[in-house]
N, C-alpha and C positions, 0 to 999 in steps of 0.2 A: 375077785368079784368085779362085776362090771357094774360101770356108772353112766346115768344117761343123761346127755345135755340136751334139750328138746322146745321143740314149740309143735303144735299140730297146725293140720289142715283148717283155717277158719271157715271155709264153708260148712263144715260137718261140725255142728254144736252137740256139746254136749257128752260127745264120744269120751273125754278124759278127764279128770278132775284135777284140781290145782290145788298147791299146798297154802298159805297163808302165812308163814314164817317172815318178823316186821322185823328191818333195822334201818337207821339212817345208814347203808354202807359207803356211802361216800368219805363220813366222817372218819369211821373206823378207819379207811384206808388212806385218810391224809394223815390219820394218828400213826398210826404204825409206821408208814413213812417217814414219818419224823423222829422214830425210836421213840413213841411210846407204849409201851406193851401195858399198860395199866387199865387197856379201858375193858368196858364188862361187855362179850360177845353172847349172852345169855338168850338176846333177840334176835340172834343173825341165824339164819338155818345154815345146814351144812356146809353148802357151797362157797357160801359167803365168807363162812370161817378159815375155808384153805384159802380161798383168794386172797385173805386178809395175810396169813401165813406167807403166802411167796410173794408180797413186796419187799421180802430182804432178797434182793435179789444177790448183795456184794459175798456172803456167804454160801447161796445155797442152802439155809435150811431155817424153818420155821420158825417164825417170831412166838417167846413164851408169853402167857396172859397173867397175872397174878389173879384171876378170878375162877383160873383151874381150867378154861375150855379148850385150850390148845393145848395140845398133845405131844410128845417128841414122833419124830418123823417115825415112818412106819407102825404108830398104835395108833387107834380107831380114835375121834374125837369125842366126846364128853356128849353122852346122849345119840349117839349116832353108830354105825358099824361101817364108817368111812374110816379104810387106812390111807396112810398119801405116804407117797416118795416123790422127791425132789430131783431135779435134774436145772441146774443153774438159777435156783431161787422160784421155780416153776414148777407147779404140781403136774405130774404127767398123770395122775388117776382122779382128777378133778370131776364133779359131779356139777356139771355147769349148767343148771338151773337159773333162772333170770332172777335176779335181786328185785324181795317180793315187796319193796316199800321207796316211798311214799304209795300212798291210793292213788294220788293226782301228781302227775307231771307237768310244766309251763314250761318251754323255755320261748325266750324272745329273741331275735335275731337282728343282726342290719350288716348290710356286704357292699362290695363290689362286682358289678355282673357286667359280663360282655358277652353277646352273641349274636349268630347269624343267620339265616336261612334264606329260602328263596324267596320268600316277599321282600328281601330288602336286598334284591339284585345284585348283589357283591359287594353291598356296602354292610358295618357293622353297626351295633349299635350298644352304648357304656352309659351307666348310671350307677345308679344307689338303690338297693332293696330294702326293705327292713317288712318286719310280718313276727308271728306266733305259730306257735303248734301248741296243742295242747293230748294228753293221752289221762285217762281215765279209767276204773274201774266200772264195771256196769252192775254194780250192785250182787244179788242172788244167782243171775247167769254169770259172772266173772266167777263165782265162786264155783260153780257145778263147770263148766265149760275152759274158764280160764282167756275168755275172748274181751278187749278192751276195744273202746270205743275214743276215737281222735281226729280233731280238728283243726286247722291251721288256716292259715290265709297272708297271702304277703301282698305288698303294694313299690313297685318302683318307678322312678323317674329317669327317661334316658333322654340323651341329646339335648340336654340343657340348655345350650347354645340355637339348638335350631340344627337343621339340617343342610346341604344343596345336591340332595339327590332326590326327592320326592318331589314329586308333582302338584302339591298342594300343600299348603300351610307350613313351609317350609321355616319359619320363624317360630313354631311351636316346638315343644318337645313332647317327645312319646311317652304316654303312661301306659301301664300294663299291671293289672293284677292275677291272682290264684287265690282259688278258693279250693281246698283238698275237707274231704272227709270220707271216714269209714271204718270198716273194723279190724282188728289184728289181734293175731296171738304170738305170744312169745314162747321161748325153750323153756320147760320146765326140767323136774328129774325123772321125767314121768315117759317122754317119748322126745324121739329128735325132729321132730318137724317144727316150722316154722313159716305162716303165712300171713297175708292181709290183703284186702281186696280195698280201694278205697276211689271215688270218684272226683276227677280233676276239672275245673272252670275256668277258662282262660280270660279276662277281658280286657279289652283293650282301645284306644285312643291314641289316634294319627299313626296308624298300625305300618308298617311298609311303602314300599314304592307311592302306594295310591293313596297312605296316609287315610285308611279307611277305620271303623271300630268293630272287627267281627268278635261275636262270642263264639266259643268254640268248648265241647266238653270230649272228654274220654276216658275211660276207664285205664285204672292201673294195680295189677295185680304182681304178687310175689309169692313163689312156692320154695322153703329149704330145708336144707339138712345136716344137723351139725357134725361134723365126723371129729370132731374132737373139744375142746374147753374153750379153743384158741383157733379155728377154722370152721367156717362154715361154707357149704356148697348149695348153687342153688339156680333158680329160673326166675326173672320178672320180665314183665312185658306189658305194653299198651293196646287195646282198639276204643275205636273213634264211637261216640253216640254222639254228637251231634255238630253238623258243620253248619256255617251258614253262607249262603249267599245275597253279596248285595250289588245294587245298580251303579258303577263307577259313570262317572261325565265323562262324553268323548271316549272309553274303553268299552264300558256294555259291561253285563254281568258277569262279575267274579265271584269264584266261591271259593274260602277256604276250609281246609278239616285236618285234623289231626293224622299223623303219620302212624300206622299200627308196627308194631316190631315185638322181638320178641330177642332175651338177651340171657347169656349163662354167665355168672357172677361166681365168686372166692371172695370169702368177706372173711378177716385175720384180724385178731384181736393180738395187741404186741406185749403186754402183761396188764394184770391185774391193773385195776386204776387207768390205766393208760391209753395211746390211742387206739383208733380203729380205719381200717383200708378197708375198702373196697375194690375189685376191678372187675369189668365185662368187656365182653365182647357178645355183639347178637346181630341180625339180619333186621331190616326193614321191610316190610310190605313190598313185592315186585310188581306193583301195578298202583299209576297213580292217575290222576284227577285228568292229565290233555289226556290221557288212551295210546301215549307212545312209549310204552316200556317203563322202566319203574328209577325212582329218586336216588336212590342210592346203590350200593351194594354189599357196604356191610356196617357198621357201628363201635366202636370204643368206648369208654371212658371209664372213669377213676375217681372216687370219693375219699376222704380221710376226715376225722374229727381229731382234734386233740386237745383233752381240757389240759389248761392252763392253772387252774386252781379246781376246789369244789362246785362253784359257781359260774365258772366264765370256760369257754371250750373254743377255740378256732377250729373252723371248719373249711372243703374247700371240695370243689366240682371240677370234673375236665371232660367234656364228648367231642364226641366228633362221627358226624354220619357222612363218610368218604359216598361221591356221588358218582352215578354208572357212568355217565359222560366221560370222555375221556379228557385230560388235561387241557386247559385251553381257555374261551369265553364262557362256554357253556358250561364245564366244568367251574370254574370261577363263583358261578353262579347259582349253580344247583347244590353244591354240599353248604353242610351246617356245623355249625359247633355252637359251644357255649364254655363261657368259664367264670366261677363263680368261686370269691373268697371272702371268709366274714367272720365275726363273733357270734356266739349264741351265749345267751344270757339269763341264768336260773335262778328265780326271787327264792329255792330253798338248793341246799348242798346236793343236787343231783348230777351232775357232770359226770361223775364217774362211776363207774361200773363192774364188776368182779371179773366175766366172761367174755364170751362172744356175742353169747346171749342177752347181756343187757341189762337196764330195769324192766320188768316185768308189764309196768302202766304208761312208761314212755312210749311216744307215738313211733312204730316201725316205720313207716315210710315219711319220705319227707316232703314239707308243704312243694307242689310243681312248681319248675320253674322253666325256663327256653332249652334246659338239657334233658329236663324228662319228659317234654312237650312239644313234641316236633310237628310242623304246619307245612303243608301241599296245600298248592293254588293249579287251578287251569289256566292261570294268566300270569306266568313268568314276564319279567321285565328285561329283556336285552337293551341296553341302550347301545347308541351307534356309535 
């Protein structure tokens, strides 16, 4: 029998319906972990229940329940016409549906960020993040459609010290925030897709070279497909809605806008409970803001979460937008990165997760920040 990990398309509401099945699974699965088979998996739906099963990983074969719902390997579980077989403490016929509980997810955050682009002429720029994301059910359409609704917002402080590469206000430091919201669906048992479309806010003070505050928004979408309990394959990408332009002293008007690109992703989940990768690779937009050939020419990077307990997960970011230029000032100047490493922090036992797939109302994409928000100007900074 085949089983299906899944999320759909969230722009087409409505197409599939979602099951309902509640457990704290976090908890389950720091129990188990710890060799307690005693607890009652009566509220975990199927998925949940094999995942709970292969965190005996040192055997290879499923933890017993004294409440009767665990099965021995190869019979179907208690309520269900799911068989499982093991392969090094790992369900390989897992049915990796998104863990359908809590209703409402928070977690809170604070990191370490460094990054670079071309408003800050080859210089970079290190602070302190900290922000929220929140992911939600949306009542009667979560329940017909299975689409969740999530928002986040972070705030940091760079260059504490002040700057000497900016042109003005060089005794300030830079503030920067993100504002992210929008919708998303996760994998059910029902189909393998996986999407969320969600719109990102840049804003900012004593911003680059010119130490200017543009607002800047862009859209950020994600299309996937889980080919297995523990992999998923997929497409995310950016375009820009709205740049702005302002009147710099002594330079004349510059405008900034978001960089649009478009990027193919492998997201691996390394067992039950545990953590989660990311990597892509994608292209940039080949046409930018001066009209002389395009910023980059191609994209990287690499996500990872790993909870630590129930509550508390390290998390960490890496890109890199290699720039068309070749080696040298110019090159120096035009590529971008960012790197981003931190805690996230959950006021209930959400950290962990069964699948690939997830919790179910946890928010899929994460609050923007300088790695999934890349910024073109017409007024590069060479200095001499």
């Amino acid at each position: 029998m085949r089983y299906r990990c899944a999320a759909w398309l969230v722009m087409i509401a409505g197409f599939l319906g979602v099951g309902s099945a509640c457990a704290q699974t976090s908890d389950l699965i720091g129990n188990i972990a710890a060799g307690d088979a005693t607890t009652d998996f009566s509220c975990v739906s199927a998925a949940n229940m094999i995942g709970r099963q292969s965190a005996d990983s040192s055997t290879g074969t499923p933890l017993s329940s004294n409440a009767g719902n665990v099965q021995p390997v190869g019979a179907p579980l208690a309520g269900s016409d799911v068989g499982v077989q093991y392969i090094d403490g790992r369900s390989c016929d897992l049915p990796a549906g998104c863990d359908d509980c809590p209703n409402h997810v928070l977690m809170a955050f604070v990191s370490y960020d460094s990054f670079k682009g071309i408003s800050d002429g080859g210089w970079q720029n290190n602070g302190i993040v900290t922000g929220f994301n929140f992911g939600t059910r949306l009542g009667e359409l979560s329940e017909l459609t299975g689409i969740g609704f999530q928002i986040g917002a972070s705030v940091g402080v760079f260059n504490w010290s002040g700057t000497d590469y900016r042109l003005d206000d060089q005794n300030l430091a830079q503030t920067q925030g993100f504002f992210t919201f929008g919708l998303f669906r996760r994998a059910t048992d029902t189909s393998r897709w996986t999407a969320a479309i969600v719109s990102d806010t840049m804003y900012n003070n004593n911003y680059g070279i010119f130490a200017q505050n543009p607002m800047l928004m862009q859209m950020r979408g994600q299309l996937g497909y889980c080919i297995s309990p523990w992999n998923e394959i997929g497409i995310w990408g950016t375009w820009r809605s709205f740049g702005q332009t302002l009147l710099v002293p002594t330079v004349g008007p510059t405008t900034w806008q978001a960089v649009q690109q478009l990027n193919v992703y492998l997201h691996h989940k390394w067992q039950a409970g545990g953590p989660d990768t990311w990597f892509w690779i994608g292209r940039p937009e080949q046409s930018r803001l001066t009209r002389d050939g395009s910023l980059g020419d191609y994209l990287a990077g690499a996500s990872a979460t790993a909870p630590l307990n129930d509550r508390v997960s390290l998390f960490a970011l890496a890109t890199y937008m290699h720039p068309s230029a070749a080696p040298g000032a110019l090159g120096s100047i035009e590529d971008a990165w960012n790197f981003t490493i931190g805690l996230a922090f959950f006021p209930k036992p959400n950290a962990r997760s069964s699948t690939v797939a997830g919790r179910c109302w946890m928010p899929l994409m994460p609050v923007a920040n300088n790695g999934y928000f890349l910024v073109d100007t017409n007024r590069p900074f060479f200095p001499n």
